[in-house]
N, C-alpha and C positions, 0 to 999 in steps of 0.2 A: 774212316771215322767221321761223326759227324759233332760240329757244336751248336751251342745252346739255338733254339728258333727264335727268328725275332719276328713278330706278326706286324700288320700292317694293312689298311684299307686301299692302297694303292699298289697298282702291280710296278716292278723294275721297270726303268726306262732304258731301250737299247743304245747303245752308241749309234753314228752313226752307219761304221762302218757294218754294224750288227743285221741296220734296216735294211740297209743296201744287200747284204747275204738274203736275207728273206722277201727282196724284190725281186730279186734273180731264179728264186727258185723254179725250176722244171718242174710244170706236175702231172701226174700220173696219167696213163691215157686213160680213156673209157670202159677198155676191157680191163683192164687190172684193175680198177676201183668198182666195176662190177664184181668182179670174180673174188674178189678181198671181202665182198659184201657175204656173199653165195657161201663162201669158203671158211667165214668169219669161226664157226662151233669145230669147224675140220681140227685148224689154223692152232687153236687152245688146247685141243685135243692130244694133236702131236707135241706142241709144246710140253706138257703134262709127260706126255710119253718119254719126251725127250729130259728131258729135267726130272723128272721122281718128283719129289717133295722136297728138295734141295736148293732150291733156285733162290726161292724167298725163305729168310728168317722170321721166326719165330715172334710175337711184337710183342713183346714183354712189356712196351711203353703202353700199353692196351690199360692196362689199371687205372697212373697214373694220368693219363688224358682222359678218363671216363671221371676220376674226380675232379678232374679240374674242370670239364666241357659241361657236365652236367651235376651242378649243385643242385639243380631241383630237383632232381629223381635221390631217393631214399635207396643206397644200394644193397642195404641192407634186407628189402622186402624180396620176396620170391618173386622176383621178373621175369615177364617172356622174354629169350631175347631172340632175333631173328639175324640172321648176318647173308644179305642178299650179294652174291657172289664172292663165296667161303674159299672157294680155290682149294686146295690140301688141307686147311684149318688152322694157317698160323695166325689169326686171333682169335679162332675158337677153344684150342686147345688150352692157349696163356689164361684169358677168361675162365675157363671149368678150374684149373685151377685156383685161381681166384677169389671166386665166386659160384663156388658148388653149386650151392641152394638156388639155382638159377634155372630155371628150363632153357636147353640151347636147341636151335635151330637152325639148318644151315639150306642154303642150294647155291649153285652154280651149274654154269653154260657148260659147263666141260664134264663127261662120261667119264674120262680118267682121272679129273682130279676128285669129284665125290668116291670113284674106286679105290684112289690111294690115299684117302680123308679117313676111310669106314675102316679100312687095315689095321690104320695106325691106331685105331678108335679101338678095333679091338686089340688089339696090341695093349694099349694102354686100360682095358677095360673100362674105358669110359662113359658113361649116358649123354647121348647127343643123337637129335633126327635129322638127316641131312639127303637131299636127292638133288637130281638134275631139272634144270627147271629153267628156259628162255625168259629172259625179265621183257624182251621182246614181244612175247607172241600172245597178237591182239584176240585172237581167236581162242585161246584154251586156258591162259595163265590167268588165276594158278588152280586151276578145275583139275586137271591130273597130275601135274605138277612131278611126275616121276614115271621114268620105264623103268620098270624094277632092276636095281641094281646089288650085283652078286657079292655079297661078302667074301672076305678073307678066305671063314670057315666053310664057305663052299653054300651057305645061306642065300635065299633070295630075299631082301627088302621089301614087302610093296608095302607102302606110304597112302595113305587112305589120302582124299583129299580136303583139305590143302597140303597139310603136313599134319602126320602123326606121328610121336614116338611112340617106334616099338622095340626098341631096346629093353631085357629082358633086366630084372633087378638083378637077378646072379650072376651079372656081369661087371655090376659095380665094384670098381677100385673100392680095396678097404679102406684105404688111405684117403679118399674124398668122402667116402659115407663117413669116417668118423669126424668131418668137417659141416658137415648139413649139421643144422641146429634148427631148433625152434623159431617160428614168428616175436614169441614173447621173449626169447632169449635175443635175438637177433637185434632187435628195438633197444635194448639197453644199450649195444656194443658202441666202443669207442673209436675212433678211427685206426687207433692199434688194435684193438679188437681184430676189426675188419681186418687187419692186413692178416693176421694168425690166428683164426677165429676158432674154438674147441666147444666142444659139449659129447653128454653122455648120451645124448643120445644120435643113434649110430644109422638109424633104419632111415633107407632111400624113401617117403612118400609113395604110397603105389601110384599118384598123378604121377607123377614122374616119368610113369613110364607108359604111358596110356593117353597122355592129355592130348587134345589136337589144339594146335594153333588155333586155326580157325580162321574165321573171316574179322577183318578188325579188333584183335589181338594179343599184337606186339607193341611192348612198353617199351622197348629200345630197340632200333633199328639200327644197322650201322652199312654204308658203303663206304670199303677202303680198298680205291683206285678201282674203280668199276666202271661208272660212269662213263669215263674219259675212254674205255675200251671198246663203248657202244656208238653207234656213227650220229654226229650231231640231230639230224634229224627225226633220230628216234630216242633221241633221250628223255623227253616228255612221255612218250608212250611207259619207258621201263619206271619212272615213276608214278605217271598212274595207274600202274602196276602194282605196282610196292604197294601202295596207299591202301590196296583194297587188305593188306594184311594188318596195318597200324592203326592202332583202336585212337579214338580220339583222344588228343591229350598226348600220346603219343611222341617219343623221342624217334627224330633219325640226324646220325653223325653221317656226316659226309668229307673222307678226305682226297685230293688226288691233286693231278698236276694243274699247273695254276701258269697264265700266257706268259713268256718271255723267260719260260726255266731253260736252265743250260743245254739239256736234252735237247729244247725245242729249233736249237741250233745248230746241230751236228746232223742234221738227215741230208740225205747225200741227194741225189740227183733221181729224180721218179719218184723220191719218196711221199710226196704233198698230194693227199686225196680231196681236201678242199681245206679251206683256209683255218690252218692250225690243228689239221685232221691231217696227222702221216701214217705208214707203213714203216713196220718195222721189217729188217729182214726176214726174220720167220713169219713176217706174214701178220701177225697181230697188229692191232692199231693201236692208234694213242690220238685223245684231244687234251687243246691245252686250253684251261677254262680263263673265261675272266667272269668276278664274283657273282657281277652284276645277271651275267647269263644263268648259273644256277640258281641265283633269287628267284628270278622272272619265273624258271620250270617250277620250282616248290610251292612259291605264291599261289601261281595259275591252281595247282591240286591240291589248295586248302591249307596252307601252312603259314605259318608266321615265323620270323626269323627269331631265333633266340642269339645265335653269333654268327659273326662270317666275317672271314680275315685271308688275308695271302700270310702264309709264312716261309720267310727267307733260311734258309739253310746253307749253311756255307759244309760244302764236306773234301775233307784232304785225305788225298792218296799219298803219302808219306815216301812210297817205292818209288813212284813215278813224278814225284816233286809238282803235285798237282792240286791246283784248289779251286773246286767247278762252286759256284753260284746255283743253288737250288731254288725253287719255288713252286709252293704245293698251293692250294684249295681249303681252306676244314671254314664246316661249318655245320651249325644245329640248326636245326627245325624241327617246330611242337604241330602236329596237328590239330586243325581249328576245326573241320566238321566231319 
């Protein structure tokens, strides 16, 4: 379990028997932080394969931090939203819920998990556009933006470019179409509203199902722990990436791991790829940011800070009489040109 976050402009300070652990550290030789590079989409892949959809929960806190991070967006209007490395969909799924009346959009590095995304999507009958899609790749992203990928029902995807929904209306949950309401209805609602929002009318928008993203587009962005899975030196690139989908004015959330979290302490011996860049055993990586570095990246591609904070999580394993020191990243940026 985890309690309340407490945020803060400053990242933890280590003991120093802490620093001393992380001067000592072994780092990876040359071949394995090559091959961890080369292997990086393999790496997620299998993950995916190996884990289901199971691995990560569901983020039900997706609402409530979307009211609170962003008071200037109206959540009431029919937003694009784009979520750039969706994984399985556990904050797209919470969202559709949520927020029907929303256009969702999803991509991720990983084959298997846009595969086990679209499943459960049809499983759930739900409207959402989602493909495979390198936030990397300086050369094509996001011009095709998808190798067609095969549904559930034995369906092939192809995703026009950038992203198009082509989720079919007769596939919509009845239980979310009779949530879509009106613009004019929508504008009255109250913040209770929003949480339980009803109307008679039931019918999914044919956009809906048809709209393309587009090029500068998306009213809300969001990267949750993405970033940090991308290797320092090309995190710049994956958002000036992003940017060419986020229409000016444009929201993007940003959460992930933040320097000196407890994690960032327990990597064993080979596991340090460059400084606060590790390998995990299965091969995926992790950076641990400090604030000031993903100002710098947003700044440089046209953005203005609206917030940016470390927050402190303390979480206790109760079984194992255990209580690690957490610390994340979140922050907003509005695009300026």
């Amino acid at each position: 379990m985890s309690v309340e976050d407490i945020s803060s402009r400053q990242h933890p300070v280590l003991t120093e028997k802490e620093l001393k652990k992380l001067e000592d550290e072994e780092p990876a030789n040359e071949f394995k932080r090559k091959k961890l590079e080369l292997d990086a989409q393999k790496n997620w892949d299998k993950f995916y394969k190996r884990n289901k959809d199971n691995f990560f929960k569901d983020r039900h806190w997706s609402r409530e931090d979307l009211v609170l991070l962003c008071p200037h967006i109206d959540l009431k209007k029919r937003l694009i939203y784009l979520e750039a490395g969706c994984g399985v969909g556990n904050m797209l799924f919470p969202l559709i819920e949520y927020f029907p009346w929303w256009y969702f959009y999803g991509f991720d590095f990983s084959t298997n998990a846009i595969r086990l995304l679209n499943q459960r999507a049809a499983t759930m009958r739900v409207p959402l556009s989602v493909c495979v899609a390198d936030l990397c790749d300086t050369q094509h992203f996001p011009l095709p933006l998808l190798s067609p990928v095969e549904s559930s029902d034995g369906n092939v995807a192809v995703l026009s470019s950038p992203l198009c929904c082509q989720v079919s209306s007769d596939i919509v949950n009845p239980d979310l179409a009779e949530r879509i309401v009106s613009d004019q209805e929508r504008s009255s609602f109250s913040n209770h509203d929003l949480e339980h929002p009803t109307s008679s009318d039931t019918q999914i928008p044919d956009s809906m199902c048809t709209k393309l993203i587009g090029f500068a587009a998306a009213d809300l962005t969001t990267l949750i722990f993405v970033l940090s899975s991308i290797h320092p030196e090309k995190q710049a690139i994956a958002i000036r990436n992003l940017t060419k989908l986020v229409k000016k004015g444009g929201t993007v959330i940003v959460r992930d791991y933040g320097i000196n979290d407890y994690a960032m302490l327990r990597f064993g011996r080979g596991a340090k790829l460059a400084e606060r860049f590790y390998a995990r055993q299965d091969g995926t990586r992790v950076f641990y940011f400090r604030l000031e570095e993903l100002e710098e990246i947003f700044i440089s591609e046209g953005y203005r800070i609206e917030r940016s904070e470390y927050l402190f999580r303390k979480t206790v394993n109760h079984e194992k009489n255990l209580c690690v020191n957490r610390v994340f990243v979140q922050a907003v940026f509005i695009k300026t040109r």
